[in-house]
VMD Tcl script that builds the backbone (N, CA, C; Angstrom):
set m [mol new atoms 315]
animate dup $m
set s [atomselect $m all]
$s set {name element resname resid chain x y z} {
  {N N UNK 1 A 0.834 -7.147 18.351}
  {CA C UNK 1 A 0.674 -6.346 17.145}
  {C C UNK 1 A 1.113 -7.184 15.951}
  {N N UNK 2 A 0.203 -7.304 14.785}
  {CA C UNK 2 A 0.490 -7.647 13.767}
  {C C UNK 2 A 1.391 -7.150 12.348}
  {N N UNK 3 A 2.254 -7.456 12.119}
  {CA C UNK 3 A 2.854 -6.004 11.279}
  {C C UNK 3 A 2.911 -6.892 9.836}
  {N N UNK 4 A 2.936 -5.714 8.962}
  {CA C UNK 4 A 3.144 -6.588 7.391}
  {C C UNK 4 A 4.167 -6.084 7.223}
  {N N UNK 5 A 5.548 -6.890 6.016}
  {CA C UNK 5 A 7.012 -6.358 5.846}
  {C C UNK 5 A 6.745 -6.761 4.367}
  {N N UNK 6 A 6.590 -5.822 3.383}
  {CA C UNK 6 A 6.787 -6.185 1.811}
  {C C UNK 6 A 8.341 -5.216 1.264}
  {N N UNK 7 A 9.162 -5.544 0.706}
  {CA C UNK 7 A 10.011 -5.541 -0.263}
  {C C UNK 7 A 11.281 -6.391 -0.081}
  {N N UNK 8 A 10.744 -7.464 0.609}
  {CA C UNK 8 A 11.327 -8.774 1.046}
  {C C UNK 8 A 12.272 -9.183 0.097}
  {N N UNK 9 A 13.814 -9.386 -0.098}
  {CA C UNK 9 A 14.407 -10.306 -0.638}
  {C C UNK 9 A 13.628 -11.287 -0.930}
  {N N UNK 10 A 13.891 -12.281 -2.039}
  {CA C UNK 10 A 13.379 -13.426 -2.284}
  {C C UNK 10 A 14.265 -14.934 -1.429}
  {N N UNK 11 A 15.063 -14.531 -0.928}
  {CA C UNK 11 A 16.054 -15.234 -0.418}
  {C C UNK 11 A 15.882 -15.593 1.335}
  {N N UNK 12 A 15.196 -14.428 1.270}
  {CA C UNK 12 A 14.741 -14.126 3.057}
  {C C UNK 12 A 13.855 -15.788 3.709}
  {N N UNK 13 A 14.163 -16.180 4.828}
  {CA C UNK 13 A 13.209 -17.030 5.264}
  {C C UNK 13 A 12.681 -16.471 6.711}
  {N N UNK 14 A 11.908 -17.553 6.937}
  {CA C UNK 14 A 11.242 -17.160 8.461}
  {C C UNK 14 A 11.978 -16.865 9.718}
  {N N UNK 15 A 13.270 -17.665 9.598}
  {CA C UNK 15 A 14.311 -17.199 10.759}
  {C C UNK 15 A 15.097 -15.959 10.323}
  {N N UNK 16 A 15.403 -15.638 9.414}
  {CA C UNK 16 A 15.800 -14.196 8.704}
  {C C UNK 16 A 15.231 -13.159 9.631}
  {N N UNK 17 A 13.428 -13.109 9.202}
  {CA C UNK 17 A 12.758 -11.966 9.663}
  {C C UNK 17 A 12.543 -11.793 10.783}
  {N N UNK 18 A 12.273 -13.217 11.230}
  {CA C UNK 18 A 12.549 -13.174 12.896}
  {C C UNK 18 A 13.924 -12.331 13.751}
  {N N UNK 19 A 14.608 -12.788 13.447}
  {CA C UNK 19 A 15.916 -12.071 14.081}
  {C C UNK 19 A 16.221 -10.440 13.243}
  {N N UNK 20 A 15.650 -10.371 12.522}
  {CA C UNK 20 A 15.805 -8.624 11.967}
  {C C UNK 20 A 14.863 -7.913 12.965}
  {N N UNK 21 A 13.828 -8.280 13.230}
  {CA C UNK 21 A 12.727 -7.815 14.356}
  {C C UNK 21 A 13.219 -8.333 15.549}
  {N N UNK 22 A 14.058 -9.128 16.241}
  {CA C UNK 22 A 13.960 -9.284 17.838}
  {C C UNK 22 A 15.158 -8.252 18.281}
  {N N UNK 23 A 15.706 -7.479 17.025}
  {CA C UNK 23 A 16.541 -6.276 17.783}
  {C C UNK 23 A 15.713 -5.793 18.541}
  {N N UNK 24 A 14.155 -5.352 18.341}
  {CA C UNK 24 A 13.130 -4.695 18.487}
  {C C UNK 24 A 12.522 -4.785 19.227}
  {N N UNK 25 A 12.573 -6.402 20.417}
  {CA C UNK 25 A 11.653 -6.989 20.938}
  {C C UNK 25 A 11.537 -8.219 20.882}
  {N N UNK 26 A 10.673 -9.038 21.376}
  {CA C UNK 26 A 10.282 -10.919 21.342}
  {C C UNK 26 A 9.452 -10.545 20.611}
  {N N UNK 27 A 9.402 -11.918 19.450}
  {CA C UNK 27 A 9.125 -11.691 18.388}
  {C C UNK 27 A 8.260 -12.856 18.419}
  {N N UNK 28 A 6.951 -12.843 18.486}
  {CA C UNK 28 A 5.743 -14.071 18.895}
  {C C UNK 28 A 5.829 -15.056 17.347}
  {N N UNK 29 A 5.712 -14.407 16.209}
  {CA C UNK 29 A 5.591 -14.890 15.140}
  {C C UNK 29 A 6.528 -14.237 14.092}
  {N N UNK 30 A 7.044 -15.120 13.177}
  {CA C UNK 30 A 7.597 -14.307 11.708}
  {C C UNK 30 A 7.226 -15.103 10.451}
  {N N UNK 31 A 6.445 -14.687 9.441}
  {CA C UNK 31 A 6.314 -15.701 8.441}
  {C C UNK 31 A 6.071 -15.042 7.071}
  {N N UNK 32 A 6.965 -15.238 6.459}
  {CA C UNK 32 A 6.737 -15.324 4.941}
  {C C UNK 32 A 6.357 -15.892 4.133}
  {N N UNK 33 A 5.169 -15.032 3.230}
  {CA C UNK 33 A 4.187 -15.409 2.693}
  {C C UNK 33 A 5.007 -16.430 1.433}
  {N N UNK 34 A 4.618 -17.649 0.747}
  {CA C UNK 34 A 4.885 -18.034 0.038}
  {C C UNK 34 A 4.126 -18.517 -1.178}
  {N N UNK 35 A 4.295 -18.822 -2.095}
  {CA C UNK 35 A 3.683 -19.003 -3.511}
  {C C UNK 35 A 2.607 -20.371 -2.890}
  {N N UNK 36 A 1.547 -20.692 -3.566}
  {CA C UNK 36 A 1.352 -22.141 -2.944}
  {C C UNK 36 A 1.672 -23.248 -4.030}
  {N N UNK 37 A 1.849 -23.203 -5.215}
  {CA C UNK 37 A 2.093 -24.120 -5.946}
  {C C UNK 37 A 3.930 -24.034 -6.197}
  {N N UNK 38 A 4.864 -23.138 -5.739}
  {CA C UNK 38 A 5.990 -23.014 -6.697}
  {C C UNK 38 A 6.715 -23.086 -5.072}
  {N N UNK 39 A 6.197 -22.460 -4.042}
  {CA C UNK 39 A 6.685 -22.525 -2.669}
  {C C UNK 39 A 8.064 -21.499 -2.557}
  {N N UNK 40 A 7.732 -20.258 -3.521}
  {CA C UNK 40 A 8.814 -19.600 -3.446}
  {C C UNK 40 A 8.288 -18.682 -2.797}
  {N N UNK 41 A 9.323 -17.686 -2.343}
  {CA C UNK 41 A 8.572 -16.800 -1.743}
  {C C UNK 41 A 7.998 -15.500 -2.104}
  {N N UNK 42 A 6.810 -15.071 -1.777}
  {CA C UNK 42 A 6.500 -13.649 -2.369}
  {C C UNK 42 A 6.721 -12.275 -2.238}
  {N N UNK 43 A 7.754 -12.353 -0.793}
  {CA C UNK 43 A 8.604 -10.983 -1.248}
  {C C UNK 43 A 7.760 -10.056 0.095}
  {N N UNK 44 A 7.149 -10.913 0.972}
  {CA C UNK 44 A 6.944 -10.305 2.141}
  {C C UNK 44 A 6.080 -10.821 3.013}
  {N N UNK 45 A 5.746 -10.496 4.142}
  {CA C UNK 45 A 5.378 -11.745 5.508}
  {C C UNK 45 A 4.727 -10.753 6.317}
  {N N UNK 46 A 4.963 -11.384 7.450}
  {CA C UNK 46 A 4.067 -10.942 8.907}
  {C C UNK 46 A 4.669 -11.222 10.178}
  {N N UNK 47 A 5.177 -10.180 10.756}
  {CA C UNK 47 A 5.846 -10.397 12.092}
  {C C UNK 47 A 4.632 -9.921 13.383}
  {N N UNK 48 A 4.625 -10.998 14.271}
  {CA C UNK 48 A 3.674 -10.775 15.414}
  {C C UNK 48 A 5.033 -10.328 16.696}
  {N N UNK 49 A 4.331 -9.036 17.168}
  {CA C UNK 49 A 5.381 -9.097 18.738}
  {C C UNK 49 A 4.128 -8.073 19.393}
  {N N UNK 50 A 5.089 -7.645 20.753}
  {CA C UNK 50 A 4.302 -6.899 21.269}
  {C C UNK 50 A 4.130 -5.357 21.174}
  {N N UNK 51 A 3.509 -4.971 21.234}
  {CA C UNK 51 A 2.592 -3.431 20.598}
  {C C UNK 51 A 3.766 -2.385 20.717}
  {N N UNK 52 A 3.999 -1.799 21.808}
  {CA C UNK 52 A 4.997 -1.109 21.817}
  {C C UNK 52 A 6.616 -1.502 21.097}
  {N N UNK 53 A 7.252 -2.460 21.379}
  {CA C UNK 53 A 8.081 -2.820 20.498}
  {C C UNK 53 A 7.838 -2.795 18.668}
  {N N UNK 54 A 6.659 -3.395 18.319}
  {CA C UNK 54 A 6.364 -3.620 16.850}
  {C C UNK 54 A 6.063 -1.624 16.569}
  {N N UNK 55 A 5.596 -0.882 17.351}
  {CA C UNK 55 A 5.516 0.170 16.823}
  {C C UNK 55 A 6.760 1.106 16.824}
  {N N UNK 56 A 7.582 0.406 17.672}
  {CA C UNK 56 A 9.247 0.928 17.245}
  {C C UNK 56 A 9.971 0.134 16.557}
  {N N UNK 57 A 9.488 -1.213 15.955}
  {CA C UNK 57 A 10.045 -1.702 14.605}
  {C C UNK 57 A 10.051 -1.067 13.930}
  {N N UNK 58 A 8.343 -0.822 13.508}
  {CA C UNK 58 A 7.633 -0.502 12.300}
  {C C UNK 58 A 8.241 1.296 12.122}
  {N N UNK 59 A 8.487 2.177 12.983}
  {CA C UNK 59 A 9.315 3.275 13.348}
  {C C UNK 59 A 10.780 3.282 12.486}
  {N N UNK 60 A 11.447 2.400 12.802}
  {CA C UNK 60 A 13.022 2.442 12.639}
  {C C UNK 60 A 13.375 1.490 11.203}
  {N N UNK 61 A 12.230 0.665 10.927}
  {CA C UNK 61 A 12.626 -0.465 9.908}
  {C C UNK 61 A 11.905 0.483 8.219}
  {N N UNK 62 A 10.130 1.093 8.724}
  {CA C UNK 62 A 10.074 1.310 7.188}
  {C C UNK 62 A 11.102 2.111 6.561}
  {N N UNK 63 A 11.269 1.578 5.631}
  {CA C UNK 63 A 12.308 2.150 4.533}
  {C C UNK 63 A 13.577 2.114 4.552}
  {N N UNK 64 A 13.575 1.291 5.663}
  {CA C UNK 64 A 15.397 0.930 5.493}
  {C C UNK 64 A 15.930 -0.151 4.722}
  {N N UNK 65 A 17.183 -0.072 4.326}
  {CA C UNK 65 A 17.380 -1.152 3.562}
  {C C UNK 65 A 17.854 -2.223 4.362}
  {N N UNK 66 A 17.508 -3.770 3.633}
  {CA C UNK 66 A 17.699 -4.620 3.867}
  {C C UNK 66 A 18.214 -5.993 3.147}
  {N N UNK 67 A 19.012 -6.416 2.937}
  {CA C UNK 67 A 19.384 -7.204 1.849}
  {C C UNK 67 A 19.621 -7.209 0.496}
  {N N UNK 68 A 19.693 -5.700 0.163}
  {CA C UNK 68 A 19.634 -5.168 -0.957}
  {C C UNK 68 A 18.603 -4.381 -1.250}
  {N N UNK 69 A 17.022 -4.923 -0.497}
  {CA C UNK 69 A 16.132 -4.075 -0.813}
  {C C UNK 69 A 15.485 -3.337 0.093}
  {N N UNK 70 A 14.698 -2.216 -0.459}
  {CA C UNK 70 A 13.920 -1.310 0.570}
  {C C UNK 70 A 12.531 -1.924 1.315}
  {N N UNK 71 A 12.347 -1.428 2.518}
  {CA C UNK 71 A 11.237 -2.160 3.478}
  {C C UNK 71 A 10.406 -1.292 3.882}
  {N N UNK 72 A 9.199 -2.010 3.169}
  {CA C UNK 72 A 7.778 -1.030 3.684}
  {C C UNK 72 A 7.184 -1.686 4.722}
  {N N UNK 73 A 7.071 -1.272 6.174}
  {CA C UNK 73 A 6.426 -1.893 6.963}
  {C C UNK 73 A 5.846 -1.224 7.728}
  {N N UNK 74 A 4.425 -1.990 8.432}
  {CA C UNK 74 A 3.041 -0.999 8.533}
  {C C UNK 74 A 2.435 -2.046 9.250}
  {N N UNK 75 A 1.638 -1.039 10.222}
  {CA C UNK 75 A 0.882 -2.148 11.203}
  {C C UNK 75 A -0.153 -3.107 10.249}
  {N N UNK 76 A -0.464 -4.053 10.164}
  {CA C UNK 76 A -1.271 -4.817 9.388}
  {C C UNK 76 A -2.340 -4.700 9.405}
  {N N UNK 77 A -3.183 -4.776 8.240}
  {CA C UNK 77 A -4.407 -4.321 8.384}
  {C C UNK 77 A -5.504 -5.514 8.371}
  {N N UNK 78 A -6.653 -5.684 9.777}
  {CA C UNK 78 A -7.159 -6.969 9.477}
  {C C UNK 78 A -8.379 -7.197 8.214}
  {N N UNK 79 A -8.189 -8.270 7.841}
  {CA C UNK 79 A -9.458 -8.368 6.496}
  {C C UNK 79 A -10.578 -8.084 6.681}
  {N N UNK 80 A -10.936 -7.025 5.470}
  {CA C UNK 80 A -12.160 -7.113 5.740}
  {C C UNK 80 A -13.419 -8.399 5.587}
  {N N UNK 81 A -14.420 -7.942 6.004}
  {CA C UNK 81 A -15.313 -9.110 6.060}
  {C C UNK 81 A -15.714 -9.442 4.073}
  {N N UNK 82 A -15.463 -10.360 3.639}
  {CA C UNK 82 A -16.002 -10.606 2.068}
  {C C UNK 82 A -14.443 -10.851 1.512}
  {N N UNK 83 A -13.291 -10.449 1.926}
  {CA C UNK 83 A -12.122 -10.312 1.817}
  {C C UNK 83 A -11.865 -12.183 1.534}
  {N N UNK 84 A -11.251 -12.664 0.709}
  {CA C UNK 84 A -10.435 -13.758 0.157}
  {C C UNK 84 A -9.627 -13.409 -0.241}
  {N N UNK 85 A -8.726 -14.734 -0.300}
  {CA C UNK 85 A -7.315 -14.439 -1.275}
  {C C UNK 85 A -7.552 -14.810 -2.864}
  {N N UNK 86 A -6.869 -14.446 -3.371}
  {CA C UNK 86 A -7.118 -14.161 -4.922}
  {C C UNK 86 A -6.939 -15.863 -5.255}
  {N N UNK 87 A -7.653 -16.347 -6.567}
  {CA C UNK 87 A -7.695 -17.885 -6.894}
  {C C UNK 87 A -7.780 -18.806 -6.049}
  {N N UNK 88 A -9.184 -17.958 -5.097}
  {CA C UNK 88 A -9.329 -19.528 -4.102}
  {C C UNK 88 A -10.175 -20.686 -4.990}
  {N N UNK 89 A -11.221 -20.017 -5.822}
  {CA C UNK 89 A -11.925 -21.020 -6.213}
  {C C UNK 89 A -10.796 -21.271 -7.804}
  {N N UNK 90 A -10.152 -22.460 -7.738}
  {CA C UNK 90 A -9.436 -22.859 -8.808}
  {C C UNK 90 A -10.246 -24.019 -9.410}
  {N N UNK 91 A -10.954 -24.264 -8.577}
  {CA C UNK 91 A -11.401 -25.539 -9.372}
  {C C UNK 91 A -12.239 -25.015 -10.746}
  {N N UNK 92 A -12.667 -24.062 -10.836}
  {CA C UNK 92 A -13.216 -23.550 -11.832}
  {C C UNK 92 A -15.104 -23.738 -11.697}
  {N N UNK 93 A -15.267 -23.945 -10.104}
  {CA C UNK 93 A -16.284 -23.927 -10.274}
  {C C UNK 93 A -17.419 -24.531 -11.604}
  {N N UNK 94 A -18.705 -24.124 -12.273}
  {CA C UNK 94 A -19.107 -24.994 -13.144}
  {C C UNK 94 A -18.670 -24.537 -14.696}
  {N N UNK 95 A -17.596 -24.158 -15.128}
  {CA C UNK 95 A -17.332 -23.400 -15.806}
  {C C UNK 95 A -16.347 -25.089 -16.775}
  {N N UNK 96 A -16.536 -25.895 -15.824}
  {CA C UNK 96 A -16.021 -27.236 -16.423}
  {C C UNK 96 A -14.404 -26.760 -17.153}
  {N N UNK 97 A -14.347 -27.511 -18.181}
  {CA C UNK 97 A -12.498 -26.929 -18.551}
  {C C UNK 97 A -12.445 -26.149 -19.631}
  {N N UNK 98 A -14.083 -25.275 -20.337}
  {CA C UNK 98 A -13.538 -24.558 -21.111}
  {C C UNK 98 A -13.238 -23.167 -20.493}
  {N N UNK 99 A -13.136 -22.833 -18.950}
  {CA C UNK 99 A -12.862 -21.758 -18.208}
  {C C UNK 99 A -13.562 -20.689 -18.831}
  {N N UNK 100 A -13.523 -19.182 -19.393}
  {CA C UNK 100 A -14.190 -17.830 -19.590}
  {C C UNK 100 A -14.340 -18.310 -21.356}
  {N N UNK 101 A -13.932 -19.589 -21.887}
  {CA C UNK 101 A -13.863 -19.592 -23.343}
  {C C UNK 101 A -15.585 -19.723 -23.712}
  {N N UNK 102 A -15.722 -19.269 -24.868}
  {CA C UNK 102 A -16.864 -19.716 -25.243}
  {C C UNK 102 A -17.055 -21.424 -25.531}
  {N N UNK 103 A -18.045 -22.027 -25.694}
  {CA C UNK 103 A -18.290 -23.268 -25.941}
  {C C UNK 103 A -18.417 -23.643 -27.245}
  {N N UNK 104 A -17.760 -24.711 -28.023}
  {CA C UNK 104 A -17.584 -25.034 -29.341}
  {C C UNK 104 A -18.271 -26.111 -29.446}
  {N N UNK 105 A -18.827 -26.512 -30.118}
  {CA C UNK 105 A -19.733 -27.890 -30.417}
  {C C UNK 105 A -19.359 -28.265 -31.765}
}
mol reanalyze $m
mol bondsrecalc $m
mol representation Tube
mol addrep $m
């Protein structure tokens, strides 16, 4: 089971979330999502375990506090098909470097 955990401390790392979830169970995966240019983190991740355990995580953990903050966690939902992540195309495509500006000559 795939689970999503958002109201993540910013402080939290991957061994953090891991061991907050293996009260729960073996914990296949834990990873927090991170910025890609600043490499900080964004404040919530993805724990993989097995089905019955992750649905008594996801049971006992949403909304409890954790590190100061509150935890929304929910079985994960897979992407839909057309689904990207936001600013994949950075290169700006043919939009060259005046980006959405109009063109000045």
């Amino acid at each position: 089971m795939n689970i999503f955990v958002a109201g993540l401390s910013y402080q939290i790392n991957d061994a953090d979330l891991k061991e907050l979830f293996e009260e729960y169970g073996e914990v296949t995966s834990a990873k927090i999502i991170t910025d890609r240019e600043t490499r900080r983190s964004k404040g919530y991740g993805f724990v993989e375990m097995a089905d019955e355990d992750g649905r008594r995580a996801i049971e006992e953990l949403n909304g409890a506090e954790y590190d100061g903050r509150t935890l929304s966690v929910s079985e994960a939902r897979p992407r839909a098909e057309g689904d990207r992540p936001r600013n994949s195309n950075r290169g700006g495509g043919n939009r060259g470097s005046y980006g959405n500006r109009e063109r000045r000559y």
